[in-house]
C-alpha atoms as a printed R data frame, in Angstrom:
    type eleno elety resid chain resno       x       y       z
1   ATOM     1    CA   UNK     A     1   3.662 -16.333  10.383
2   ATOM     2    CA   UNK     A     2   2.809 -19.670  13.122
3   ATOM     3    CA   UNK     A     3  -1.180 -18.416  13.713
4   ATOM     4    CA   UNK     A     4  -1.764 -17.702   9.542
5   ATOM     5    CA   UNK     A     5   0.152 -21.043   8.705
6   ATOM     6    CA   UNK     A     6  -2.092 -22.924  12.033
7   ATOM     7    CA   UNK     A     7  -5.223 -20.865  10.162
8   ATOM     8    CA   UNK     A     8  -4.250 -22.456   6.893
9   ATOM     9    CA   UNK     A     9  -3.939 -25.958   8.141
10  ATOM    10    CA   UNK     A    10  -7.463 -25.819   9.639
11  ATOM    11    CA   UNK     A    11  -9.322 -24.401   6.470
12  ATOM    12    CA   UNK     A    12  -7.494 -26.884   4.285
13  ATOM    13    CA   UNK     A    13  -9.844 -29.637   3.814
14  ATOM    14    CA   UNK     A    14 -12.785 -26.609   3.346
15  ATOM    15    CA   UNK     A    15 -10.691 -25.239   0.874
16  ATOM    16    CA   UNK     A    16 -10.532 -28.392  -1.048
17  ATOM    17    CA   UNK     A    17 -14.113 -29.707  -0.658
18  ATOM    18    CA   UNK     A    18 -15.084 -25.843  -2.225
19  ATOM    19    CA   UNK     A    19 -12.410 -26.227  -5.099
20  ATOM    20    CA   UNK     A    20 -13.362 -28.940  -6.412
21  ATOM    21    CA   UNK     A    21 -16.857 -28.696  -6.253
22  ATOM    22    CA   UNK     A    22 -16.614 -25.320  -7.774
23  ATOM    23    CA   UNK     A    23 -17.990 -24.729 -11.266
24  ATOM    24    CA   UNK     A    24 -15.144 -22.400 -12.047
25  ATOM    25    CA   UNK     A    25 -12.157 -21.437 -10.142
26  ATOM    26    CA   UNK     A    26 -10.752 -17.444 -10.643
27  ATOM    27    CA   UNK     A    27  -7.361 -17.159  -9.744
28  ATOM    28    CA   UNK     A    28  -6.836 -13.185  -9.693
29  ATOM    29    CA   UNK     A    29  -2.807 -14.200 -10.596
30  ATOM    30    CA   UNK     A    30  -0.805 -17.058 -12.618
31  ATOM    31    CA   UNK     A    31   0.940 -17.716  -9.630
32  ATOM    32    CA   UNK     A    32  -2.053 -19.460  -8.385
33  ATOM    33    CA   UNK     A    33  -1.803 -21.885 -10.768
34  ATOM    34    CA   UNK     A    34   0.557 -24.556  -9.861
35  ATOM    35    CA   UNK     A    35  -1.313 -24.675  -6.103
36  ATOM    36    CA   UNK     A    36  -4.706 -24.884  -7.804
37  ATOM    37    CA   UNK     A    37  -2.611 -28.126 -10.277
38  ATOM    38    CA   UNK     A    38  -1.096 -29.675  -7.126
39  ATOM    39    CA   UNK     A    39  -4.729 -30.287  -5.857
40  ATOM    40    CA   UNK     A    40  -6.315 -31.632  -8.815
41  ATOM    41    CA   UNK     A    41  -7.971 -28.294 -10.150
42  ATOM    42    CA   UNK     A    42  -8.068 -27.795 -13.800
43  ATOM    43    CA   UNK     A    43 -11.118 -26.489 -13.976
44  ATOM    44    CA   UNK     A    44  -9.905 -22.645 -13.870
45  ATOM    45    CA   UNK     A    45  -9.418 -19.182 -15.650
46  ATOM    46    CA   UNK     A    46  -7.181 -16.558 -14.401
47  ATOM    47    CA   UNK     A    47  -9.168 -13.541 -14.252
48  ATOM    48    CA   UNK     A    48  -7.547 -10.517 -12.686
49  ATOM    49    CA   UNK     A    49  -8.689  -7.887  -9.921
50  ATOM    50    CA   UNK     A    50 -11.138  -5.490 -11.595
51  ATOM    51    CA   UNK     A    51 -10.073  -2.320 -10.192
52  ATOM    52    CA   UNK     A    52 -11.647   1.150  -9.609
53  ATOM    53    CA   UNK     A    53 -12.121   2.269 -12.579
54  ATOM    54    CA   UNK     A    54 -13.861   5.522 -11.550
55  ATOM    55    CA   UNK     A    55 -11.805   7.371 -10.057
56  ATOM    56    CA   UNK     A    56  -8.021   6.313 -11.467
57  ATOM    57    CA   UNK     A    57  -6.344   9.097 -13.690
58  ATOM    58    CA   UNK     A    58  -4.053   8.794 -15.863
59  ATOM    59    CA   UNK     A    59  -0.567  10.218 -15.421
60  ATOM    60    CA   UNK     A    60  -0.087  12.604 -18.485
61  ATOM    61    CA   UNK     A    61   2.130  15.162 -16.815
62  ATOM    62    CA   UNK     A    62   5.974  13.833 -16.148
63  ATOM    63    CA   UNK     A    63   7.699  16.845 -14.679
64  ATOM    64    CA   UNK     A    64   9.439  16.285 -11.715
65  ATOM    65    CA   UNK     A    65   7.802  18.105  -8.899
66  ATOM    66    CA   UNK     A    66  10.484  19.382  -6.004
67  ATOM    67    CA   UNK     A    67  10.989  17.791  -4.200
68  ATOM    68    CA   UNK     A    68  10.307  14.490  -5.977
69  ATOM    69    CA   UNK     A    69   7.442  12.877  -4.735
70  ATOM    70    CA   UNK     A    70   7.744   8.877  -4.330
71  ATOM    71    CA   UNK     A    71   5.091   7.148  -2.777
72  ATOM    72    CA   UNK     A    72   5.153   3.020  -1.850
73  ATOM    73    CA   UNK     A    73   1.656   1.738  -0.375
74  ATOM    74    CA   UNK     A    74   1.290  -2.210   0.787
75  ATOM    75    CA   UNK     A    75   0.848  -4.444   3.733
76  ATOM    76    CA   UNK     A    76   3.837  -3.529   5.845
77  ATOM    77    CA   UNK     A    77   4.646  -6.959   6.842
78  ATOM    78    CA   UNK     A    78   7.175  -9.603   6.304
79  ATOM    79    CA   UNK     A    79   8.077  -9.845   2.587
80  ATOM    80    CA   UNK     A    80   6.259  -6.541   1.999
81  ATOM    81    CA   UNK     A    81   8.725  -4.610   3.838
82  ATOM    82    CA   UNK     A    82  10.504  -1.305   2.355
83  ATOM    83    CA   UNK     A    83  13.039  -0.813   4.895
84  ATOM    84    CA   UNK     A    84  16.075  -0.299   1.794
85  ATOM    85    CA   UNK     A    85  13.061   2.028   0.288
86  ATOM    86    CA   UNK     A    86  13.229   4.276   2.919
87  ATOM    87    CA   UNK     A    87  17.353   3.565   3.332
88  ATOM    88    CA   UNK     A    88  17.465   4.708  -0.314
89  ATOM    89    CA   UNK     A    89  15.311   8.028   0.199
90  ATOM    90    CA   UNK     A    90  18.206   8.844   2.687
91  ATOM    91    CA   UNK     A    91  21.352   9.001  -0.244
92  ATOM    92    CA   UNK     A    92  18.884  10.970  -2.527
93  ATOM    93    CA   UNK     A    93  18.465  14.671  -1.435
94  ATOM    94    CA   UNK     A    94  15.453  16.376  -2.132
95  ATOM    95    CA   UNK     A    95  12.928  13.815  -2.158
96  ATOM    96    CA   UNK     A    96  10.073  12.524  -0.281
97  ATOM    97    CA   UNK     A    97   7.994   9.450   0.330
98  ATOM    98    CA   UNK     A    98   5.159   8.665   1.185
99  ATOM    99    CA   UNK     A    99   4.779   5.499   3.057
100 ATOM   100    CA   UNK     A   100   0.544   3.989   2.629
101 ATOM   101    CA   UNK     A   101  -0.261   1.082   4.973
102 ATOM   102    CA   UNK     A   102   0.278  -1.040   7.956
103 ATOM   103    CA   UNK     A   103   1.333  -4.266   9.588
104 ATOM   104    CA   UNK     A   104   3.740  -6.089  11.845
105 ATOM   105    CA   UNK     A   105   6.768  -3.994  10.135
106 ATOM   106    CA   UNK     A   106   5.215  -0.435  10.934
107 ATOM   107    CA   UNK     A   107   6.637   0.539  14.362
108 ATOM   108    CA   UNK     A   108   9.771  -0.360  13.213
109 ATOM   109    CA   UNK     A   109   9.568   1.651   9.745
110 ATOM   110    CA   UNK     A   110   8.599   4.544  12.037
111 ATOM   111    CA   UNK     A   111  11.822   4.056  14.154
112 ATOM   112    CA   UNK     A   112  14.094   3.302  11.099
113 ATOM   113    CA   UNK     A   113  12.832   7.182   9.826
114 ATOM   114    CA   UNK     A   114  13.895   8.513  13.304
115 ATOM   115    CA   UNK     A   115  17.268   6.765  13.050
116 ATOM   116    CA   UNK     A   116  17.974   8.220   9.783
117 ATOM   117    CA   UNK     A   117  16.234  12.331  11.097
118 ATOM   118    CA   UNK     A   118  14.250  11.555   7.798
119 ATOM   119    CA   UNK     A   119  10.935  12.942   9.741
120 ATOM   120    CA   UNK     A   120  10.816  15.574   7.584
121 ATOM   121    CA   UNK     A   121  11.096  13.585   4.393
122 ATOM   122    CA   UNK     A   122   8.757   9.941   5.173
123 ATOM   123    CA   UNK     A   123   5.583  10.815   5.576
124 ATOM   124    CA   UNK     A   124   3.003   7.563   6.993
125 ATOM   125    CA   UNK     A   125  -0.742   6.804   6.591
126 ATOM   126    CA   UNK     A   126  -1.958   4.383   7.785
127 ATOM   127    CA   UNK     A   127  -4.857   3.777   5.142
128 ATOM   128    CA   UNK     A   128  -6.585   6.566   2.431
129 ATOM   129    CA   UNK     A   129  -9.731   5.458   1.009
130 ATOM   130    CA   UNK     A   130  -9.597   4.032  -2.330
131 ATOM   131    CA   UNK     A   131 -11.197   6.336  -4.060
132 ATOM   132    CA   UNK     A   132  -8.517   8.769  -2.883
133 ATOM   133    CA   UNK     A   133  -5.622   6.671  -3.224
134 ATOM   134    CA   UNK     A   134  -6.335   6.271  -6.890
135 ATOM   135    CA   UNK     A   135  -7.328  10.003  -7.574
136 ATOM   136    CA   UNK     A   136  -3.973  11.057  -6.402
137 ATOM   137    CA   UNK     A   137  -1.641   8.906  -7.563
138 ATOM   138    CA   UNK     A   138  -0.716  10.582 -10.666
139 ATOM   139    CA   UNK     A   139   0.372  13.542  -8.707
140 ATOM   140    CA   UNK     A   140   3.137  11.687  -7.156
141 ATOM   141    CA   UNK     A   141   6.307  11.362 -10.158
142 ATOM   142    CA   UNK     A   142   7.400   7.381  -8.652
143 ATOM   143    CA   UNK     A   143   5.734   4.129  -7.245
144 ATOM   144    CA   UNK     A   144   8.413   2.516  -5.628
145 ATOM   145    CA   UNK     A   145   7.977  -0.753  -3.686
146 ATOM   146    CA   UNK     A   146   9.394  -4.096  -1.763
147 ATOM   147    CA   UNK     A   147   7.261  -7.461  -2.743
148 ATOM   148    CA   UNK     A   148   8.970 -10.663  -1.871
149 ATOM   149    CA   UNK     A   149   5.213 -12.797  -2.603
150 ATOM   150    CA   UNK     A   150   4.434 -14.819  -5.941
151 ATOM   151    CA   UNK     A   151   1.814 -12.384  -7.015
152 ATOM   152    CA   UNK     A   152   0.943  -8.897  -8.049
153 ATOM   153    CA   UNK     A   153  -1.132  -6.715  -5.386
154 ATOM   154    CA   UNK     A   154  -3.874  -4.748  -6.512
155 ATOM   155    CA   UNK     A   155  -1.599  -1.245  -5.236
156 ATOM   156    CA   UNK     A   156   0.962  -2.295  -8.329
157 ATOM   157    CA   UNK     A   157  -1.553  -2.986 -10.791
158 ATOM   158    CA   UNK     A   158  -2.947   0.586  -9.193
159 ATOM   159    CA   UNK     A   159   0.363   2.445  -9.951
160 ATOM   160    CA   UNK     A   160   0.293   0.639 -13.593
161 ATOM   161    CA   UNK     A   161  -2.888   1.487 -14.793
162 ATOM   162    CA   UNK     A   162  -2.491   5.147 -13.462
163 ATOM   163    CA   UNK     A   163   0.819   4.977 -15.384
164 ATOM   164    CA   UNK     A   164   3.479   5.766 -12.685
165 ATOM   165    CA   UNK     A   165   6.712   4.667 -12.870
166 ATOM   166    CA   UNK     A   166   7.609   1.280 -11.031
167 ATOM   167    CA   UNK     A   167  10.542   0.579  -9.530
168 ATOM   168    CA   UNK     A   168   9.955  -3.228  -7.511
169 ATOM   169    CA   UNK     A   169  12.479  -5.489  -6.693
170 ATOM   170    CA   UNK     A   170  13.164  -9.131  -7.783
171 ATOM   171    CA   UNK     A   171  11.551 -11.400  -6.212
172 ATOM   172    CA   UNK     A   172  13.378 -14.546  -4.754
173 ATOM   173    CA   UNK     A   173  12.994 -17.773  -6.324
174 ATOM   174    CA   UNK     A   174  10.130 -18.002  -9.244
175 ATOM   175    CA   UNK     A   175   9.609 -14.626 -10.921
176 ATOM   176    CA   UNK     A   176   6.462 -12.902 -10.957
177 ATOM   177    CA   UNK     A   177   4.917 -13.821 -14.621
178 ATOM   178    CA   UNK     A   178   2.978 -10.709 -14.752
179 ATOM   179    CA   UNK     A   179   5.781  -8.511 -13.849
180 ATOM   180    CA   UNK     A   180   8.030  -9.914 -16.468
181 ATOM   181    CA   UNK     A   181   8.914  -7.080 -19.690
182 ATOM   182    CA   UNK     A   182  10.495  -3.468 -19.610
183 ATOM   183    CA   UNK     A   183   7.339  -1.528 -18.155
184 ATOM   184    CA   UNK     A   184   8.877  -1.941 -14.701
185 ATOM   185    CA   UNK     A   185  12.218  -1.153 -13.370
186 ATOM   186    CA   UNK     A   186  13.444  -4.187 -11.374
187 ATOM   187    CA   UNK     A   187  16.119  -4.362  -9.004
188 ATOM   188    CA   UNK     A   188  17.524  -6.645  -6.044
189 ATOM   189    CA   UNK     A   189  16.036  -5.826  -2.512
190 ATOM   190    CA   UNK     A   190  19.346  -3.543  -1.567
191 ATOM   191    CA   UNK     A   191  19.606   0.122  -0.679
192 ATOM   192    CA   UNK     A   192  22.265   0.348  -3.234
193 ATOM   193    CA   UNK     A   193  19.745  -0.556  -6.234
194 ATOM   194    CA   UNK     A   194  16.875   1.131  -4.923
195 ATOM   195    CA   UNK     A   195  18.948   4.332  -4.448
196 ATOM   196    CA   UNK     A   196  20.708   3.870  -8.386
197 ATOM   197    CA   UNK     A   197  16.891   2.901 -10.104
198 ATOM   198    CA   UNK     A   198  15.641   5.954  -8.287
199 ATOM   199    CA   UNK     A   199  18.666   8.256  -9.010
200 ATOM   200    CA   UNK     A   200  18.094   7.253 -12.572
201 ATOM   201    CA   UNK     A   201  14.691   7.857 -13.097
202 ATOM   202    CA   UNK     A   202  14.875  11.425 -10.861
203 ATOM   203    CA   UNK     A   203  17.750  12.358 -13.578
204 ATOM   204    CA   UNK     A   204  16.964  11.121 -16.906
205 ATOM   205    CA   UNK     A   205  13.521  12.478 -17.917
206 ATOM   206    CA   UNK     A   206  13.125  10.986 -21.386
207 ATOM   207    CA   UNK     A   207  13.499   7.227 -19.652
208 ATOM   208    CA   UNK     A   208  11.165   8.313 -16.917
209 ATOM   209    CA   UNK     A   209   7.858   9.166 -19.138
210 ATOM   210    CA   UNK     A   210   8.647   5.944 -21.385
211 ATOM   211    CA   UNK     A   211   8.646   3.878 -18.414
212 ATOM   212    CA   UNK     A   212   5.711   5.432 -17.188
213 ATOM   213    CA   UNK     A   213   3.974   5.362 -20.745
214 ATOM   214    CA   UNK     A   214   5.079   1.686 -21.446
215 ATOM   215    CA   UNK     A   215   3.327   0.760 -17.664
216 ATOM   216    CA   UNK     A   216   0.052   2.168 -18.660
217 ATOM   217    CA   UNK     A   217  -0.214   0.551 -22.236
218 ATOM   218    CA   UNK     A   218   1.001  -2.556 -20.720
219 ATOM   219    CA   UNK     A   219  -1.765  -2.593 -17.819
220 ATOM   220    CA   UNK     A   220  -4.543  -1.098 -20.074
221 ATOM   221    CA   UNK     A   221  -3.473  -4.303 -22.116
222 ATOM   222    CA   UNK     A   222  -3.488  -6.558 -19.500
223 ATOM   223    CA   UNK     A   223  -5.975  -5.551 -16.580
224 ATOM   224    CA   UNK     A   224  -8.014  -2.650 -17.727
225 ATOM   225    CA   UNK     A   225 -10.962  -2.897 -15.183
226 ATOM   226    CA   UNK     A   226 -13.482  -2.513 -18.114
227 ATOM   227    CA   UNK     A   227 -11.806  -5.710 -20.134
228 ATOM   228    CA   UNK     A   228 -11.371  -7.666 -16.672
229 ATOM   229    CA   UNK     A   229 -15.289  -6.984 -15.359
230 ATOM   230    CA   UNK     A   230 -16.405  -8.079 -18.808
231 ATOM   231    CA   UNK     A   231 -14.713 -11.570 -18.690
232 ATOM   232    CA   UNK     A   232 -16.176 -11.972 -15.099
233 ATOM   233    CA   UNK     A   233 -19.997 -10.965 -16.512
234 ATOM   234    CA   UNK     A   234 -18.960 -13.721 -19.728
235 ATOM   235    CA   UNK     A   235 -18.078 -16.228 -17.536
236 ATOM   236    CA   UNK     A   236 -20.942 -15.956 -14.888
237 ATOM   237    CA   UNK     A   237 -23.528 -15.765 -17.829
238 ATOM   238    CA   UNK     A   238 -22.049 -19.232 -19.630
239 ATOM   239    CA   UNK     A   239 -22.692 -20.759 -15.957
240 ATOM   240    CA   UNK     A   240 -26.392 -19.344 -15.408
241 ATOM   241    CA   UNK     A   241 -27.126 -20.408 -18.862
242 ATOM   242    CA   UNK     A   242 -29.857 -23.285 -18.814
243 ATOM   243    CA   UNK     A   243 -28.548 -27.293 -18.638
């Protein structure tokens, strides 16, 4: 948007004056990367969002429950927007979603679901505390969600390292590194591949649990908040270190 592009423009010259002054710069993505090379930065370690590790669950139970509870939670703004999510829910009898967040996008979500006389089916909130959110997740069977931006949001890496199937959709242009293997289901940002990756997960059982396995080793891998707070403590105790 104009005023968070006019924002941008003013903080520039802070940004770079603190970049390259900084001892160490933590991008929480690889995406970061080629902004942090275009000004001069190579003086950097991707180190990812260390999460709430207290209070996630993992998801050992893969039974559908009925009806089949999706939930997508994100920024509701533009290129976060899960208008064919919420399309999709409409060619799929008994199921529900449950729509987590806010933004520029919400009013209209909320008149798409009155269009479609899906009241009874989309459930919004607004927000859920965090230590909620993640206690809760793995009762819900998919994580499905529309991301359009070069990196991964804490909420996927949420869903991932609770072990809920992911369905997200390809992003335009550069792919998302992080999101690149078979522990998410990827498809283009239409109803018609939302409604097929979610028809096929709701029907085949056995593909369902290994997706949702494959997500957790994968994240537990990648960005377990135990492995990710330890680099952080390594790194801050090389820089307090005496000259």
């Amino acid at each position: 948007p104009l005023r968070e592009r006019f924002f941008s423009f003013l903080l520039s010259s802070t940004k770079q004056y603190g970049l390259q002054r900084a001892d160490i710069v933590l991008p929480v993505y690889q995406s970061i990367i080629p902004y942090l090379k275009r000004r001069g930065i190579e003086n950097y370690e991707v180190v990812y969002n260390f999460l709430n590790e207290t209070y996630f669950r993992k998801k050992e139970d893969f039974h559908l429950h009925s009806p089949v509870r999706i939930i997508s939670v994100g920024r509701q703004i533009v290129g976060k927007e899960p208008h064919n999510i919420i399309r999709a829910i409409d060619r799929l009898p008994n199921t529900t979603l449950l729509l987590v967040g806010d933004g520029s996008h919400h009013a209209d979500l909320r008149n798409l679901v009155e269009e479609l006389d899906l009241r009874d089916r989309v459930e919004f909130q607004k927000s859920i505390p965090n230590n909620e959110l993640c206690s809760i997740l793995p009762e819900f069977d998919i994580f499905a969600v529309h991301l359009q931006y070069a990196g991964i949001s804490k909420t996927i890496l949420e869903a991932l390292l609770t072990g809920l199937p992911v369905v997200i959709n390809r992003r335009l242009g550069e792919p998302v590194p992080e999101l690149e293997g078979d522990f998410v289901l990827k498809v283009n940002n239409t109803v018609e591949e939302y409604a097929a990756a979610l028809k096929r997960l709701i029907e085949d059982d056995g593909y369902r649990e290994q997706l949702g396995r494959r997500a957790y080793e994968h994240a537990q891998e990648h960005w377990s908040p135990k492995k990710m707070e330890a680099r952080v403590v390594e790194i801050y105790r090389k820089l307090m270190k005496p000259a």
